[in-house]
Every structure is written in C-alpha cells, then in structure tokens.
C-alpha positions in Angstrom: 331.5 -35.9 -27.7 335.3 -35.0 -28.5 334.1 -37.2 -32.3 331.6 -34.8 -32.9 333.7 -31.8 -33.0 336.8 -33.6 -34.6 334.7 -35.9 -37.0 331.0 -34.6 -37.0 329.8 -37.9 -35.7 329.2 -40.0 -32.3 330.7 -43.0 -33.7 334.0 -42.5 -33.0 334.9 -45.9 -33.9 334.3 -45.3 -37.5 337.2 -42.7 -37.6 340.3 -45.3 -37.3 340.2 -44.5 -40.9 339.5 -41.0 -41.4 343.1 -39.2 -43.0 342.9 -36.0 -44.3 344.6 -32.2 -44.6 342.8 -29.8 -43.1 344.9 -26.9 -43.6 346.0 -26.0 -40.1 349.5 -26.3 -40.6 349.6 -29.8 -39.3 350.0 -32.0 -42.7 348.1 -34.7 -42.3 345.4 -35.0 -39.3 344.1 -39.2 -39.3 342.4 -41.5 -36.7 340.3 -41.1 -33.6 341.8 -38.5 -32.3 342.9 -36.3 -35.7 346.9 -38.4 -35.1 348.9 -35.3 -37.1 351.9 -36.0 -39.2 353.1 -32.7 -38.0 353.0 -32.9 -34.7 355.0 -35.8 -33.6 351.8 -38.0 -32.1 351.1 -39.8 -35.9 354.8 -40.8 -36.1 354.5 -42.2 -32.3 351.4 -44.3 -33.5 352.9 -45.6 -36.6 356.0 -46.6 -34.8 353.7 -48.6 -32.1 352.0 -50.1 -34.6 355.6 -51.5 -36.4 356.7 -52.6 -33.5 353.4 -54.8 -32.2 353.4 -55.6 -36.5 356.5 -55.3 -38.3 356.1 -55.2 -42.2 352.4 -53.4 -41.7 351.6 -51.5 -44.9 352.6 -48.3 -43.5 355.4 -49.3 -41.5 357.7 -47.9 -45.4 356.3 -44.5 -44.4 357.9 -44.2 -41.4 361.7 -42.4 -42.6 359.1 -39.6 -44.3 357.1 -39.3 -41.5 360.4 -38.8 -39.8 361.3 -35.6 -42.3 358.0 -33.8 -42.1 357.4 -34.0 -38.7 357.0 -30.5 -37.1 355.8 -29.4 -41.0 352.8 -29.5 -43.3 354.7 -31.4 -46.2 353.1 -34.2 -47.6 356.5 -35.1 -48.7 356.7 -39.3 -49.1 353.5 -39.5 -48.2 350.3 -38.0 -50.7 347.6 -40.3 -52.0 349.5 -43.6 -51.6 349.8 -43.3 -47.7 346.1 -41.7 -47.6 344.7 -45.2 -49.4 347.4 -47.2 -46.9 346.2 -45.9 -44.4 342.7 -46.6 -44.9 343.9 -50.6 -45.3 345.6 -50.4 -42.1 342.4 -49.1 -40.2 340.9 -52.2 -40.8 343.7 -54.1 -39.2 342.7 -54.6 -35.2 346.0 -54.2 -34.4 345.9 -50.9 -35.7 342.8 -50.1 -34.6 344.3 -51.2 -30.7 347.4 -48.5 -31.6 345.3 -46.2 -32.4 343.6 -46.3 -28.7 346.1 -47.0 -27.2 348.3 -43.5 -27.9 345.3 -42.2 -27.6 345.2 -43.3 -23.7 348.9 -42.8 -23.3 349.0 -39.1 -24.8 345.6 -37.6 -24.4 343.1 -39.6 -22.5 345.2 -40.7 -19.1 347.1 -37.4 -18.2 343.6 -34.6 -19.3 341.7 -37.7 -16.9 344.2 -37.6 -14.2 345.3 -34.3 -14.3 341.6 -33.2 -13.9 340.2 -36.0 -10.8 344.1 -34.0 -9.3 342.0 -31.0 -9.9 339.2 -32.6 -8.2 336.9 -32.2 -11.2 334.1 -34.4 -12.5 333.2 -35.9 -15.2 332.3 -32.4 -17.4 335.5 -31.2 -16.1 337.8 -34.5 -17.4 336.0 -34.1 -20.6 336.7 -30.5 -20.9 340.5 -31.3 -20.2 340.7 -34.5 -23.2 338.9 -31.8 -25.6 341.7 -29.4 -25.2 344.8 -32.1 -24.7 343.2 -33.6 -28.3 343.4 -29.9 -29.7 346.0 -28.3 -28.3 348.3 -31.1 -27.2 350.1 -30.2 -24.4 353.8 -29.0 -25.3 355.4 -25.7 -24.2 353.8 -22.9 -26.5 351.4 -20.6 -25.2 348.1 -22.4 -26.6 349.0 -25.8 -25.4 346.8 -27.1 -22.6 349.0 -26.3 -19.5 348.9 -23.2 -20.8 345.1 -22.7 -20.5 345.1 -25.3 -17.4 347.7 -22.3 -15.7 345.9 -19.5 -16.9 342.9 -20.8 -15.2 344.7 -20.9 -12.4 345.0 -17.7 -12.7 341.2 -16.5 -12.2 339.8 -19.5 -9.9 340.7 -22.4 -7.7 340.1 -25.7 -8.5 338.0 -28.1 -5.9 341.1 -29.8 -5.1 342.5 -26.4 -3.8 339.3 -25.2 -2.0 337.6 -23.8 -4.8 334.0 -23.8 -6.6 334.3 -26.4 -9.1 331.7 -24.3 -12.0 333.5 -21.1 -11.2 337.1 -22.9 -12.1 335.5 -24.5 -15.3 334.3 -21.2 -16.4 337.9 -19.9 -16.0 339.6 -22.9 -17.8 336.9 -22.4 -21.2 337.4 -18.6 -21.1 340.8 -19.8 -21.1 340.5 -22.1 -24.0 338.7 -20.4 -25.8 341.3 -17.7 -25.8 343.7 -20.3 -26.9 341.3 -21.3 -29.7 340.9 -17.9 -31.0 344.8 -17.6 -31.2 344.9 -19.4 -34.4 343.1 -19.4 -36.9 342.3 -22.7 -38.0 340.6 -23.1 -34.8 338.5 -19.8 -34.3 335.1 -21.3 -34.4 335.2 -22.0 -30.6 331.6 -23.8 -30.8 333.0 -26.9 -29.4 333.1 -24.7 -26.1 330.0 -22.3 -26.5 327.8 -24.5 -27.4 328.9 -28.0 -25.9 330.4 -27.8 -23.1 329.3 -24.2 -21.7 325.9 -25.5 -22.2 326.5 -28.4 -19.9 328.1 -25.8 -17.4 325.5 -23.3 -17.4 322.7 -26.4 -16.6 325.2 -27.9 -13.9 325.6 -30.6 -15.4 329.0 -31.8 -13.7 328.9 -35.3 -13.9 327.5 -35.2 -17.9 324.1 -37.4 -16.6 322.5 -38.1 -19.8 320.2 -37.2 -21.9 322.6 -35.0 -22.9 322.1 -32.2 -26.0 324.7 -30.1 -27.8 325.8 -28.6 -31.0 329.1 -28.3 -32.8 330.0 -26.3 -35.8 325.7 -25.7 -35.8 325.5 -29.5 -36.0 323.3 -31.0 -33.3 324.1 -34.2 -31.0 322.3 -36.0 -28.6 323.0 -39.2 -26.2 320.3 -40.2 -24.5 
C-alpha cells in the first residue's frame, strides 16, 4: 500500500530500481522506499551494501554521496549513478540492503512503536507511511512530531484510549505535517487510503481492500 503512493504500483518489488529527482529538495529519491541522497538513509544503504560487497558498482559514489548529503546536489552523481544504480538493483545483494534498512530505519521502529501504542494493523501501517515520508528526525514534520501531536488530542489503546479516535488524531496530524511542505500537499495518501479504511473500521486491514492515491485506484483482494 505504502508502493502505491511512493511508486504508483503494488509491486513494490519492482522498485529496487526506481532512482529519480523529484524536486522536493531531497536530490535523489531511489528504491523501495524512495532511499534519498539528501537525507542521510541512501548513503546508509550504499554503505551496507559496500560492506556485505566491496567493489559493487556504486560503492565509487560513496565520498559524493558523502558531500551532498543534507542537499539536493546531484554533484558526483547525474546520469552515471542513475544507470549504476539500475545495474546494482539487479544484484540480490542489493536488493537484500535495500530491505534490510528498510526494516532497520522504517519498518521495525513505525511497527513497534505502534503494537507500544497498542494499535493494529491499520494503525502500524499508518505509522510506516509517515516514518517512509517524514522520517523521524527532530523537525517539526518528522513522525514523532505527528505521533506527539496526536498525543495531544486522544489516547492511544495502550493508554486507555479508543483506538479509531487516536488514529483520527494521528492523520489530522499528518496531514498537517503533509500540508507543511509543499512537495507533499496532495495528502491523498491519507484521505483517500487510509481514512477510508478508518471510516469503514477496518483496523486489522482484512482484505478485499479498495483505495485511491493521487486519483489512482488499488485493490488487494
């Protein structure tokens, strides 16, 4: 579900590959979970990946990736680390990386974090989707941030709450958060995904399942 919004597709194993700018400040955004050469978390991978594989065709990338982290620049980088790139998905090894920060940086702490909050499975979901897109540093739209000013309207289960009251709270938080910059004003990924799973109480996402992103429609049956 978290693929359809980053890639427009349910086959999120077909996005080892994907590279690409997307304008948000963020340089380059790549793999299954839009890795950013911005950000910190696509230097991370790359450096994973040279250690389990030294030599790997994009371990000679990694002292630029080292200068325009926390930037947009493409500097060292460009068209011949776009094609690299797209060799190296096809390596299983990279393709193992790839899940595996995924797992260590997103998936494990929104998962954990949220069964802490006592929340099922709509609510771990809701927590990866914003951990993918907001990560979870110190700024104001990162996802403690919405996770605390959640907090600040409801209770989660864990602390004696209503578990669809909380969840409302968190996406009116998030979506706040998404409206805060631009790049990520189209807060469909929330109104029409998730809310819509809310609003039918779907909590533990029981298939078939029916959504649309960006006014693209998904199903899993």
């Amino acid at each position: 579900m978290t693929a359809s919004a980053e890639n427009s597709s349910l086959d999120w194993r077909a996005q080892y590959r994907y590279i690409e700018d997307i304008k948000d400040g963020r340089g380059y955004t790549a793999g299954i979970v839009g890795f950013c050469s911005g950000t910190g978390d696509m230097l991370d991978l790359v450096e994973l990946y040279t250690q389990r594989k030294p030599g790997n065709v994009l371990a000679k990338y990694l002292p630029a990736l080292r200068k325009v982290n926390g930037t947009d620049s493409h500097a060292g980088l460009g068209s011949a680390f776009e094609k690299d790139w797209r060799t190296a998905a096809k390596d299983r090894a990279f393709q193992q990386a790839q899940e595996d920060e995924r797992d260590r940086v997103y998936f494990n702490p929104a998962v954990t974090q949220a069964k802490n909050d006592g929340l099922r499975a709509l609510g771990q979901f809701a927590y990866f989707d914003a951990i993918v897109m907001h990560g979870d540093g110190g700024d104001p739209e990162s996802f403690g941030a919405i996770r605390r000013n959640a907090l600040k309207k409801a209770k989660p289960p864990a602390q004696g709450g209503d578990e669809t009251a909380y969840l409302n709270a968190f996406l009116d938080a998030r979506k706040k958060a998404m409206q805060a910059e631009e790049a990520h004003e189209d807060t469909s990924r929330v109104d029409t995904a998730q809310r819509v799973f809310l609003k039918k109480g779907n909590l533990d996402l029981d298939p078939p399942l029916s959504w649309k992103v960006y006014g693209d429609p998904y199903r899993i049956d």
